[in-house]
ROLUM-948518 format. One record per residue (C-alpha): residue number from 1; x, y, z. Coordinates in nm, 3 decimals, decimal comma. Each point is the difference from the previous one (the first is absolute). Layout:
REM residues N
ATOM  guza        u        v        w
ATOM   NUM        X        Y        Z
...
This chain:
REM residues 349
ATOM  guza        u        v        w
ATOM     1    6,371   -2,008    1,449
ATOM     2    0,150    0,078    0,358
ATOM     3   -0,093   -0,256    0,284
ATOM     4   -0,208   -0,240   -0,281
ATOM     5   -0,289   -0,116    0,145
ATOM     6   -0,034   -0,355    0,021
ATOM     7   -0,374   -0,065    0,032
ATOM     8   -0,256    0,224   -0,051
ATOM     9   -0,417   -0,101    0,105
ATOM    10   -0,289    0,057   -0,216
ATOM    11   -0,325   -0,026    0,188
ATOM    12   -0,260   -0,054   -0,250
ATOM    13    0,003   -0,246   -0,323
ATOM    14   -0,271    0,237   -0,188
ATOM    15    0,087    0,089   -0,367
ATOM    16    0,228    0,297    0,138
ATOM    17    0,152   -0,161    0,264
ATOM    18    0,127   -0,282   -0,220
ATOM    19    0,097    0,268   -0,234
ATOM    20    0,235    0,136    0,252
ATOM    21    0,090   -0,276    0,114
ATOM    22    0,152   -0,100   -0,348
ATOM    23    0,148    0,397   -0,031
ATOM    24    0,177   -0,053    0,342
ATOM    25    0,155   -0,347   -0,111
ATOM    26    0,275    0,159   -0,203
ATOM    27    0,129    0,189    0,244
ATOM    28    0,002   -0,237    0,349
ATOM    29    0,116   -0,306    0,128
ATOM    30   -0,384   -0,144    0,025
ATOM    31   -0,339    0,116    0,027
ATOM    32   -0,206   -0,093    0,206
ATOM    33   -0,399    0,012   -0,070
ATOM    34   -0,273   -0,056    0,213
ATOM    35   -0,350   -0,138   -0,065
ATOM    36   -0,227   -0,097    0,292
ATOM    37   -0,133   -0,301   -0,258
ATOM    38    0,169   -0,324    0,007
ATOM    39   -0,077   -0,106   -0,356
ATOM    40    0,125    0,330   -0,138
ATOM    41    0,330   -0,053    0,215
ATOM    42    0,030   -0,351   -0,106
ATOM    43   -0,048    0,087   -0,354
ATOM    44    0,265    0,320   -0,040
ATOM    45    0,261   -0,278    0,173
ATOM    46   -0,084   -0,264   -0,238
ATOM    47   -0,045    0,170   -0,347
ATOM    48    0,113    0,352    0,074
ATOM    49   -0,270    0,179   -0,141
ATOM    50   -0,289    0,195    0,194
ATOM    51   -0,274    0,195   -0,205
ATOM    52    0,105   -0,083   -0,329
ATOM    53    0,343    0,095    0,072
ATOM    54    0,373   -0,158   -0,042
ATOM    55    0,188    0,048    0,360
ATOM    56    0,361    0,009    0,008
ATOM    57    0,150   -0,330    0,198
ATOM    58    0,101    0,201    0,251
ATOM    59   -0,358    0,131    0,117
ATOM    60   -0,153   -0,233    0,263
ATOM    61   -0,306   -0,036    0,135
ATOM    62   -0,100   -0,004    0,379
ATOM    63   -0,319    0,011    0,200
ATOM    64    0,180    0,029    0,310
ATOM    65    0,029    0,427    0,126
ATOM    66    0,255   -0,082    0,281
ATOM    67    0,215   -0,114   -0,268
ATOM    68   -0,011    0,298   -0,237
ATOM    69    0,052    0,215    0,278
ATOM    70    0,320   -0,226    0,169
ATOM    71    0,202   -0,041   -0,378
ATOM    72   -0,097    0,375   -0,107
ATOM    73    0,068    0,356    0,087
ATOM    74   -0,171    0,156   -0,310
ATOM    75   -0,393   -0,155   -0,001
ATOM    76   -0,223    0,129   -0,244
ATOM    77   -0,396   -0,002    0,053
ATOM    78   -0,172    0,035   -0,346
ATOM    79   -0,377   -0,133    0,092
ATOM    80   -0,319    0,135   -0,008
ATOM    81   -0,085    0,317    0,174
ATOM    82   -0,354   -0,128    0,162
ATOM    83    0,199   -0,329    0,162
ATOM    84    0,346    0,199    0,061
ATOM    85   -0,027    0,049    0,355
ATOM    86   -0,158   -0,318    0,057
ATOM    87    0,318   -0,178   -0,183
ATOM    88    0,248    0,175    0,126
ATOM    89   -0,084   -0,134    0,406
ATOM    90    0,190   -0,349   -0,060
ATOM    91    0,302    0,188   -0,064
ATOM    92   -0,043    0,268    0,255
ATOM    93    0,151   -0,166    0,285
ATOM    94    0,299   -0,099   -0,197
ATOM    95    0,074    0,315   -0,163
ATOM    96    0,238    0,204    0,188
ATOM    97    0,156    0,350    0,014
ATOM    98    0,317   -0,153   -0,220
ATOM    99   -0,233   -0,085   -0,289
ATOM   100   -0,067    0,265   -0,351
ATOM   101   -0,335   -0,074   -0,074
ATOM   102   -0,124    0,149   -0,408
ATOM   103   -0,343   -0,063   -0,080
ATOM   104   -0,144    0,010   -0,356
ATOM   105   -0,404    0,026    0,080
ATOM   106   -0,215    0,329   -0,113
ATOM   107   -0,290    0,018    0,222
ATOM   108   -0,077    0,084    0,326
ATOM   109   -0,086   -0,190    0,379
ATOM   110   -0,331    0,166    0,122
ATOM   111   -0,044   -0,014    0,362
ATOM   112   -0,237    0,067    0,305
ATOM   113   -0,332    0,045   -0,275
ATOM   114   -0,239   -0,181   -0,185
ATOM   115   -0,036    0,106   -0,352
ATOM   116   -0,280   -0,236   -0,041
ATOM   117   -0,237    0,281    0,172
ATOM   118   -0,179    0,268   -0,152
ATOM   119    0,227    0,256   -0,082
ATOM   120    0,256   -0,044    0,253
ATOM   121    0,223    0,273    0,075
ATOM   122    0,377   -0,106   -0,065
ATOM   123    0,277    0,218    0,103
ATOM   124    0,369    0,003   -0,080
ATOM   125   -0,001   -0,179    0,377
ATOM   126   -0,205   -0,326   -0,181
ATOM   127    0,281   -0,042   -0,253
ATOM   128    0,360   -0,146    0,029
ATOM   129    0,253   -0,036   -0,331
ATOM   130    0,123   -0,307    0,090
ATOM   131    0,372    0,162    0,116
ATOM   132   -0,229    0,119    0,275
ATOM   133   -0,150   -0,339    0,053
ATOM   134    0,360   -0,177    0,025
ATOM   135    0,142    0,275    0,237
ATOM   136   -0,319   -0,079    0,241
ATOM   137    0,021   -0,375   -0,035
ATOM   138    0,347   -0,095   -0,024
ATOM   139    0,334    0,155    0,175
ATOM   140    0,140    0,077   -0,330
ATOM   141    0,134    0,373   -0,034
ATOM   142    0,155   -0,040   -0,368
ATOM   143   -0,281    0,029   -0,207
ATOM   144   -0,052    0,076   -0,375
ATOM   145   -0,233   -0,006   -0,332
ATOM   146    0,045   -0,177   -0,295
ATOM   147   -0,249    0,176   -0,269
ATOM   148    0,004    0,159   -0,351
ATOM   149   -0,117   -0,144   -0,330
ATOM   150    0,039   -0,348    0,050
ATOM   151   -0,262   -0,197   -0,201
ATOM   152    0,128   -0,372    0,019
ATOM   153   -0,093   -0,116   -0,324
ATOM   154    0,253    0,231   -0,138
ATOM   155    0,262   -0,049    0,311
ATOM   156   -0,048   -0,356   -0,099
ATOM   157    0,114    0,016   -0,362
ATOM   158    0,289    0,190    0,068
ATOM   159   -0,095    0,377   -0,120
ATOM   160    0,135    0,246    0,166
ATOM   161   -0,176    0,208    0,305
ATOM   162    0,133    0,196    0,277
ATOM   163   -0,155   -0,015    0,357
ATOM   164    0,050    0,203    0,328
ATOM   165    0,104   -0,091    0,317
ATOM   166   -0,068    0,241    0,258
ATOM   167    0,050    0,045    0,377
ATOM   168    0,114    0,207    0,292
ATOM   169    0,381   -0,186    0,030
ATOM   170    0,279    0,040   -0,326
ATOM   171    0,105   -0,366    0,119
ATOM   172   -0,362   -0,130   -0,095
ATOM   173   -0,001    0,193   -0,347
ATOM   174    0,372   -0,126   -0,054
ATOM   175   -0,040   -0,384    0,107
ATOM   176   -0,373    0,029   -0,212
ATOM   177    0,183    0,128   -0,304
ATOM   178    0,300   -0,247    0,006
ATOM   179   -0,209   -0,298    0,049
ATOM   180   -0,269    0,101   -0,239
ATOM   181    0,166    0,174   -0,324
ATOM   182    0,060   -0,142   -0,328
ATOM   183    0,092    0,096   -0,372
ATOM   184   -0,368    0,001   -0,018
ATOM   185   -0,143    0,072    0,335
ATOM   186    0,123    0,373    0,085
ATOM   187   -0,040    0,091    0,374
ATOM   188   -0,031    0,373    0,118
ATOM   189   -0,006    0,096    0,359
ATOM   190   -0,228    0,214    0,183
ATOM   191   -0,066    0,166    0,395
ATOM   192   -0,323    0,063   -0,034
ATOM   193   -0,178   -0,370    0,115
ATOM   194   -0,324    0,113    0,077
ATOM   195   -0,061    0,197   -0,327
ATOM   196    0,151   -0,284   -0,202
ATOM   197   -0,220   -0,231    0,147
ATOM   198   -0,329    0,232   -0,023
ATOM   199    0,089    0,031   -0,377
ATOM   200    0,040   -0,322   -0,075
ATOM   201   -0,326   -0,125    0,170
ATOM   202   -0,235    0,331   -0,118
ATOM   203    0,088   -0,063   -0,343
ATOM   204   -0,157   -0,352   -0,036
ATOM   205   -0,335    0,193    0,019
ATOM   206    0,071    0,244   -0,295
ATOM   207    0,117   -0,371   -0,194
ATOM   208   -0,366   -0,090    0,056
ATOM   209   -0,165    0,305   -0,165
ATOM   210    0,246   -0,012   -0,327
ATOM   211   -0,064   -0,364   -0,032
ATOM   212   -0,350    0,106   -0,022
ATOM   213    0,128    0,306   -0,261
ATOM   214    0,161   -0,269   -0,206
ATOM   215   -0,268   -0,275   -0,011
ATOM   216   -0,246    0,243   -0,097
ATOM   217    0,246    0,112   -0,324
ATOM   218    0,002    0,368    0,093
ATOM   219    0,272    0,139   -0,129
ATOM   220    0,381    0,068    0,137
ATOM   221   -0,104    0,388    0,071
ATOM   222   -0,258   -0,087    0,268
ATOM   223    0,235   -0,327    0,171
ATOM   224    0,276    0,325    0,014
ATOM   225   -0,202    0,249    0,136
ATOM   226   -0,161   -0,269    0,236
ATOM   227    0,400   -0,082    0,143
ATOM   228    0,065    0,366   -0,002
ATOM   229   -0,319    0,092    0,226
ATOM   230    0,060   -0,336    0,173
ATOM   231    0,311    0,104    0,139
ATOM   232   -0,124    0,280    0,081
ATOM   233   -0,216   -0,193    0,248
ATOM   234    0,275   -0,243    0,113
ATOM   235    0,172    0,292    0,151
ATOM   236   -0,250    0,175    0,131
ATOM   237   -0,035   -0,283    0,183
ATOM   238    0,346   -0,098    0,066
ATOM   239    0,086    0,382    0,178
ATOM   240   -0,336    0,004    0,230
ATOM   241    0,126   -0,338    0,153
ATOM   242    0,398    0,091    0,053
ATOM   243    0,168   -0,068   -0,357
ATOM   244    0,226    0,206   -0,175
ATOM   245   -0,153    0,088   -0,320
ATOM   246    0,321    0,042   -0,199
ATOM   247    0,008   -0,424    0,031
ATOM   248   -0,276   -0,044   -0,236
ATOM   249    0,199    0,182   -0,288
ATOM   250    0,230   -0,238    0,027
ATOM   251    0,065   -0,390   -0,127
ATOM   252   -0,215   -0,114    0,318
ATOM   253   -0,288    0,221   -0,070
ATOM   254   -0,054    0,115   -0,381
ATOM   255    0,243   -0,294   -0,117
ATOM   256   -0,208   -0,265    0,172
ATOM   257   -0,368    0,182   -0,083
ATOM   258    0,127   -0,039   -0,397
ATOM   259    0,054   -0,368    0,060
ATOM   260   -0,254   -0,095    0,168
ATOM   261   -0,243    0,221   -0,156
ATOM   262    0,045   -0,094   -0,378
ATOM   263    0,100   -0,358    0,016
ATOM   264   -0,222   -0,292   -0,058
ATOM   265    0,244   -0,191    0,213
ATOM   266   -0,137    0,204    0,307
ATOM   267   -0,286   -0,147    0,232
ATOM   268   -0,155    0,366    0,050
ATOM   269   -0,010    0,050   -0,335
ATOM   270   -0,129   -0,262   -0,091
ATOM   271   -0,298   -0,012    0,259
ATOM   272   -0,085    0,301   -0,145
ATOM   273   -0,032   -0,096   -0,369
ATOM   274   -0,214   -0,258    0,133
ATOM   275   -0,224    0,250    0,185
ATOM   276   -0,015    0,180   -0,350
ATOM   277   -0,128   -0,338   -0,152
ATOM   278   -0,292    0,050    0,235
ATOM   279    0,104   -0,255    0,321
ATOM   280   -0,046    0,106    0,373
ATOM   281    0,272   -0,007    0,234
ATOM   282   -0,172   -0,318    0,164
ATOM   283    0,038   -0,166   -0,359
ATOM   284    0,342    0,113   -0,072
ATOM   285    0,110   -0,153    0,351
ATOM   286   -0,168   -0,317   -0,015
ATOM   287    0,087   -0,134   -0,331
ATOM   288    0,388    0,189   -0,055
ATOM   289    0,185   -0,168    0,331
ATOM   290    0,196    0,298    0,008
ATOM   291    0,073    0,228    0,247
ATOM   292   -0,098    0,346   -0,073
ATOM   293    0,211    0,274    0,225
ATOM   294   -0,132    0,301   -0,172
ATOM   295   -0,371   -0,091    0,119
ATOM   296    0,071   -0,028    0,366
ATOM   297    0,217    0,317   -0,019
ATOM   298   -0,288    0,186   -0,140
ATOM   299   -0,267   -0,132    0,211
ATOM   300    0,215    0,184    0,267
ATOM   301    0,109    0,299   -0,167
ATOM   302   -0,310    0,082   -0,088
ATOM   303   -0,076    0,022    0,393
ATOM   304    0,296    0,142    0,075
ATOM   305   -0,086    0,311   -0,260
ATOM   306   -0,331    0,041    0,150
ATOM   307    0,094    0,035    0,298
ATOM   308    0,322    0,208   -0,063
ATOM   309   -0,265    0,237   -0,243
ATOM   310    0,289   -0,074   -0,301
ATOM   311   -0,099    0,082   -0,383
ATOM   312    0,038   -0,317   -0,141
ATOM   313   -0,300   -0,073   -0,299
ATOM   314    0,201   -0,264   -0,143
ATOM   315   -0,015   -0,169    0,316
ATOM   316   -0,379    0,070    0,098
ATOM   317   -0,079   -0,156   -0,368
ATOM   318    0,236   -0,261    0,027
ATOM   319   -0,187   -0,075    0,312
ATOM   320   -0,355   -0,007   -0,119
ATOM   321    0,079   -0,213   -0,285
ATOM   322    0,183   -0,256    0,196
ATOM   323   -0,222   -0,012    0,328
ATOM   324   -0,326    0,151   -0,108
ATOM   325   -0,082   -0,134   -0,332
ATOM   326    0,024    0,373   -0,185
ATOM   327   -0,020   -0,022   -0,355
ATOM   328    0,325    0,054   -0,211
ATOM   329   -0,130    0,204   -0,202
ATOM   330   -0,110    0,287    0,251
ATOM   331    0,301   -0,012    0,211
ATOM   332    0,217    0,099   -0,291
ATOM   333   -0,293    0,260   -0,096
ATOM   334    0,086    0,152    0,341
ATOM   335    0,339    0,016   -0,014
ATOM   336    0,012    0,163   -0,335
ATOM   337   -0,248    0,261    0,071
ATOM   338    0,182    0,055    0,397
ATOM   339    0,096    0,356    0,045
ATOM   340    0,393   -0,044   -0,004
ATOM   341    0,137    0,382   -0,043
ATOM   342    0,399   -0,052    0,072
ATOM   343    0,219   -0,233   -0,147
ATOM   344    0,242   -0,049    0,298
ATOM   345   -0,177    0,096    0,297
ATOM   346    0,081   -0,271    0,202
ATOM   347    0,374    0,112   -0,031
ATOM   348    0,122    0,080    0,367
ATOM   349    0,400   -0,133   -0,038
């Protein structure tokens, strides 16, 4: 590696964060990973371990932003898309033009509405990817994705996976590739930011409706023709807000949906086998302590469609199930019986 980095930031101790934190050991000086709690801080320092995860000795803990930004050039945000913008402010002031900044969350910032009102009307104006939401609260220029198939249960015990790091700048794609990359991490790079970063959040949504294929024992045809059509969707979506629809072919978009979408190690997938063993959203929430991207990314795509006039039926079922109590059964009734005629309509490369 040219110019080795010394000390790269992690903001974030989550189950992913940690992960990368451990992935980006091997190949810096020291990592440094930031948790606003002081317990979990004190705890990674004393034991080195944070969600039932070994850390390398060289990963320490911090709770203090101006330091990650003064010891690092490279920071990496990997938190929750809801509270992104929100954690990101501590570090804004300290973040400067030199800094590369790589984030790992798939979700969106909504801004200037209130999506608890009756069908509020969200435009492509109400959402920011969160490369948007860094470039309006920080000075940084350098900016980049990290996203592809990346379950960290499997990251964790060392199989193999390959991951995409996308952005506007060859030096962010380089510097993400030679401080992320393994024998059994693979990193590809990409230009296309915004469509990486629409595919990876749109496709936690799809996750929800095959976990619901799965717990309900229907049958590998239907969970493939349910990805299929849900892709379809995803990029529907993805072109009439600004992304490039070739992306979601790729490891970022149909890589990432066949995680995410199969594995019992995914969140979305598992919320929705739990919807299929007949819990509400409201149940699912209170009692699994997890946080559930794909939910809050349809709650807003399914606005965003309506208002946009997009064929999505996967979504508008998906919807209804989740936020209006529609019975399984009859969603999947209408989605069988929906008048598809072509195959690849929403082809427009």
């Amino acid at each position: 590696m040219q110019d080795r980095l010394q000390v790269v930031g992690v903001i974030g101790a989550g189950n992913f964060g940690t992960t990368v934190a451990n992935i980006l050991s091997a190949n810096v000086d020291r990592v440094l990973l930031f948790s606003r709690d002081p317990e979990v801080v004190r705890k990674i320092n004393s034991d080195h371990r944070n969600k039932d995860q070994s850390l390398a000795e060289n990963v320490v803990a911090t709770n203090d932003p101006e330091r990650v930004c003064a010891e690092c050039r490279l920071v990496v945000p990997i938190l929750p898309s809801a509270t992104f913008r929100e954690a990101l402010l501590p570090f804004a002031s300290h973040l400067k033009p030199y800094h590369i900044v790589i984030h790992g969350t798939k979700g969106f910032d909504v801004v200037d509405i209130d999506l608890q009102q009756k069908n509020p009307t969200v435009t492509r104006a109400h959402l920011k990817t969160m490369s948007e939401v860094i470039k309006e609260e920080t000075q940084v220029v350098r900016i980049g994705v990290l996203s592809g198939p990346n379950l960290s249960t499997e990251i964790r015990k060392g199989l193999p996976t390959a991951s995409v790091v996308a952005s506007d700048f060859d030096e962010v794609i380089i510097m993400g590739a030679e401080v992320l990359s393994n024998p059994k991490f693979k990193i590809y790079g990409s230009h296309d930011i915004i469509g990486t970063e629409f595919a990876g959040a749109l496709k936690n949504m799809i996750a929800i409706g095959t976990g619901v294929i799965n717990g309900l024992s229907m049958g590998k045809n239907i969970e493939a023709l349910f990805l299929t059509r849900g892709l379809r969707e995803m990029i529907i979506i993805g072109q009439a807000l600004g992304a490039d629809a070739k992306t979601f072919f790729g490891t970022a978009g149909i890589g990432d949906l066949i995680a995410t979408a199969t594995s019992d190690d995914s969140r979305n997938f598992r919320f929705g086998k739990y919807l299929s063993a007949g819990k509400s959203r409201q149940e699912i929430e209170s009692t699994s302590g997890e946080l559930t991207e794909g939910v809050r990314t349809l709650h807003l795509m399914y606005h965003i469609s309506r208002h946009y006039k997009l064929d999505v039926p996967i979504v508008e079922m998906l919807f209804a199930v989740v936020f209006q109590d529609l019975p399984i059964e009859r969603a999947i009734a209408y989605l069988l019986d929906y008048p598809y005629s072509l195959d690849v309509d929403y082809l427009n490369l």
